[in-house]
FIPA-378218 format. One record per residue (C-alpha): residue number from 1; z, y, x. Coordinates in Angstrom, 1 decimal, decimal comma. Example, Ala and Ser with C-alpha at 12.3 -4.5 7.8 and 13.67 -1.06 7.14 Angstrom:
2
1	7,8	-4,5	12,3
2	7,1	-1,1	13,7
***
This chain:
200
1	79,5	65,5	-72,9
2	76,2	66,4	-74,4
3	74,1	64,6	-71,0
4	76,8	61,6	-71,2
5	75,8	60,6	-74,8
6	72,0	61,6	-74,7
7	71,8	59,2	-71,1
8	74,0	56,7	-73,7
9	71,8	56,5	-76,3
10	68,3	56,6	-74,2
11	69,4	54,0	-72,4
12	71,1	51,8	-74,6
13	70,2	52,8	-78,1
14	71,6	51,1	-80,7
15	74,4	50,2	-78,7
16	76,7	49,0	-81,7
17	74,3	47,3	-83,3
18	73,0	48,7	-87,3
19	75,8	47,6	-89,0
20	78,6	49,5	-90,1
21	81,6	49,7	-89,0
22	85,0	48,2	-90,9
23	86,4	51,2	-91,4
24	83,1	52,7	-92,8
25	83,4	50,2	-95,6
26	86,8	50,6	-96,2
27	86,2	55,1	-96,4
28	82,7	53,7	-98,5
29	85,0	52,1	-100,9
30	88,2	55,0	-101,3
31	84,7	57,6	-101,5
32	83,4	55,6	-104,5
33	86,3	55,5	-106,2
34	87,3	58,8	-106,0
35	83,7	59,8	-107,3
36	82,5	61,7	-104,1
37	78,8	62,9	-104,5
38	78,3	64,4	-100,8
39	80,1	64,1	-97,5
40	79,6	65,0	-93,8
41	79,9	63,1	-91,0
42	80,4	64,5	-87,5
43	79,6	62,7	-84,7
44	76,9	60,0	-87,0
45	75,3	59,0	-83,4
46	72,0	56,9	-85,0
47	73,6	56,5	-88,7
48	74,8	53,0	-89,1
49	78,2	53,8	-90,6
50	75,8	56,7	-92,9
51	73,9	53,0	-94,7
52	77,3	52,2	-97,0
53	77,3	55,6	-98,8
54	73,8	56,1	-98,7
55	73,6	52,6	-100,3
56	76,3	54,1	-103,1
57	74,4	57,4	-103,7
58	76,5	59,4	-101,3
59	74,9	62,3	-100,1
60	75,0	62,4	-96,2
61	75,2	65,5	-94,0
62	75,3	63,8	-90,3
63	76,2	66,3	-87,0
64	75,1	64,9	-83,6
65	75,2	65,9	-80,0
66	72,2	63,5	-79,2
67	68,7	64,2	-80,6
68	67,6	60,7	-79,1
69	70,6	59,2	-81,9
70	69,4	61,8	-84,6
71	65,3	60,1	-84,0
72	66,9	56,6	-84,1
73	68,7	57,4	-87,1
74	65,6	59,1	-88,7
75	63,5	55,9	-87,8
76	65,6	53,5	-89,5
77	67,1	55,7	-92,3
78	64,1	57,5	-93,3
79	64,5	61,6	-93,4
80	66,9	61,9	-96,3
81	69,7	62,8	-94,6
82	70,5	66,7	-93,6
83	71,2	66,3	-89,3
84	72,2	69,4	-87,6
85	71,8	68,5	-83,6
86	74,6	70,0	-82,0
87	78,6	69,0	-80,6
88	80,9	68,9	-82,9
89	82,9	71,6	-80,9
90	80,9	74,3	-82,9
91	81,6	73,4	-86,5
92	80,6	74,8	-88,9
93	76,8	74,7	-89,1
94	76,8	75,4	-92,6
95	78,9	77,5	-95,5
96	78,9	74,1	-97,4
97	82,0	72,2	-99,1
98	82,0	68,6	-99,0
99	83,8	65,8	-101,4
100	84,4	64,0	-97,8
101	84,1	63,6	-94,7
102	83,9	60,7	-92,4
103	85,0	60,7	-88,7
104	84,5	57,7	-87,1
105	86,1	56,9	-83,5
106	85,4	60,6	-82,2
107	88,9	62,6	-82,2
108	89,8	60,5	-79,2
109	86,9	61,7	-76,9
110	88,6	65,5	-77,1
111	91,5	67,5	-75,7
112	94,1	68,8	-77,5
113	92,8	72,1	-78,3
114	89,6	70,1	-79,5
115	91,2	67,8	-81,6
116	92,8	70,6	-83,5
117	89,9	72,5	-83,8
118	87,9	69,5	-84,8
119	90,5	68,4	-87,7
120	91,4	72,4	-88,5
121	87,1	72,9	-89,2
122	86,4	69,6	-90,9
123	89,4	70,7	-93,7
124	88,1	74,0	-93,7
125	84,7	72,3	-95,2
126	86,5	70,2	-97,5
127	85,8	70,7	-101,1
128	89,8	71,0	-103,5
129	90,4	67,4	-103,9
130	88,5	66,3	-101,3
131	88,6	63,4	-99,1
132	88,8	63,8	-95,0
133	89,0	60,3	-92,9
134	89,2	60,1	-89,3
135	89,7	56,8	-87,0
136	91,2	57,3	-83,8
137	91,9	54,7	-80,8
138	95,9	53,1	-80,8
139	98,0	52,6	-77,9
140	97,3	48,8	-78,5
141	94,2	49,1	-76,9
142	93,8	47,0	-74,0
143	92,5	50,2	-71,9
144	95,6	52,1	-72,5
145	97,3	53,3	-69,5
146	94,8	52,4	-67,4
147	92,3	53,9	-65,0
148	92,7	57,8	-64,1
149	95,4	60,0	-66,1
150	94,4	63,2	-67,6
151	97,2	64,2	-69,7
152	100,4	62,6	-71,7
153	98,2	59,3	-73,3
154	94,9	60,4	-72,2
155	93,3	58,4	-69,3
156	89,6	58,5	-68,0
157	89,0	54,7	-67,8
158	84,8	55,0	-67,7
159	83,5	57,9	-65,6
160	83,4	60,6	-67,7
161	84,9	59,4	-70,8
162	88,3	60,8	-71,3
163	90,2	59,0	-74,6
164	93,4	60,2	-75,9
165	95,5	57,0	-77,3
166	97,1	57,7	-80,8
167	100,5	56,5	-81,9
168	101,9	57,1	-85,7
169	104,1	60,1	-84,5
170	100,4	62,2	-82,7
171	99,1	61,3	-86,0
172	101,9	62,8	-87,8
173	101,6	66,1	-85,6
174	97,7	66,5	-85,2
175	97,1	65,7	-89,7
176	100,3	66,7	-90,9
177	99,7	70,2	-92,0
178	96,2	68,6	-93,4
179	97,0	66,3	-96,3
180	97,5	63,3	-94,6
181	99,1	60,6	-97,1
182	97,8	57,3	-95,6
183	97,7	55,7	-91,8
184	96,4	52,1	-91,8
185	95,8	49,9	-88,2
186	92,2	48,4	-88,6
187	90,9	46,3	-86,0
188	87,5	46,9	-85,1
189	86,0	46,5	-81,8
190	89,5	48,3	-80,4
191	92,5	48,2	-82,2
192	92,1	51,6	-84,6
193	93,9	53,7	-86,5
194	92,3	54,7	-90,7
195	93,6	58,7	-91,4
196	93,5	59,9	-94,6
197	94,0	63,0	-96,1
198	93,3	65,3	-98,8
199	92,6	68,8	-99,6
200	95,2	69,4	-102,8
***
């Protein structure tokens, strides 16, 4: 995965353009209101949904599989921002606790295993009270059963990316034993899915 995304962003760099995503704003605004100071965000690619908390004095820790996205992000973002260059398969690369954490449109890239290691280490660095957002791909997008099967609702439409397609019920089973309290549908490029959970 590591060659797939560093050929991705070499080639096309900012591929999705500098500003932030919907559901960026809509974590930015549950984040201020709930006080956060510092949060991580694993998989920040070149930092665009990292602008809206910065902007609101957030704190951002960013983990990325592509140094060519960590240098774009660090040319338009400035230095400020802690980046640890590796996948997110090997969390943690710190002992830190963070007020939240901001997964944007990554869960879906992983196998099962991965996804629960991905959401089981991301609570594990969750500060008590913190917040923990994740947006994952819906079966409503148009891609959805198409190109090669993998797996129940995983299909490998592009060569060599491999998306698992969430519904309300894999939701319930992959966050349930991690505070989740909130699912909202946000569309965004594809039709998305807004987790939310808490650490009580």
């Amino acid at each position: 995965m590591a060659e797939f995304w560093e050929e991705n962003f070499s080639e096309k760099q900012e591929m999705w353009g500098l500003e932030p995503a919907k559901s960026a704003e809509l974590t930015k605004n549950l984040f201020v209101e709930k006080n956060l100071r510092n949060i991580l965000i694993p998989g920040i690619g070149y930092g665009r949904n990292a602008k809206v908390f910065r902007e609101n004095r957030i704190e951002v820790t960013g983990i990325e599989i592509s140094k060519t996205a960590i240098d774009l992000a660090q040319k338009h973002y400035g230095t400020e921002m802690t980046f640890y260059h590796g996948s997110v398969t090997e969390m943690p690369f710190d002992n830190k606790k963070y007020d939240g954490i901001f997964c944007y449109a990554l869960i879906h890239l992983f196998d099962k295993n991965e996804r629960t290691k991905l959401i089981h280490n991301c609570y594990n660095q969750l500060a008590d009270n913190g917040q923990m957002v994740f947006t994952a791909i819906t079966k409503g997008a148009p891609n959805f059963g198409k190109g090669k099967r993998i797996e129940k609702d995983r299909y490998e439409f592009h060569k060599g990316v491999k998306i698992f397609y969430y519904d309300k019920e894999s939701i319930a089973s992959e966050f349930g034993d991690y505070g989740l309290y909130e699912i909202v549908e946000v569309d965004e490029n594809q039709p998305m899915f807004l987790i939310k959970c808490s650490k009580k």
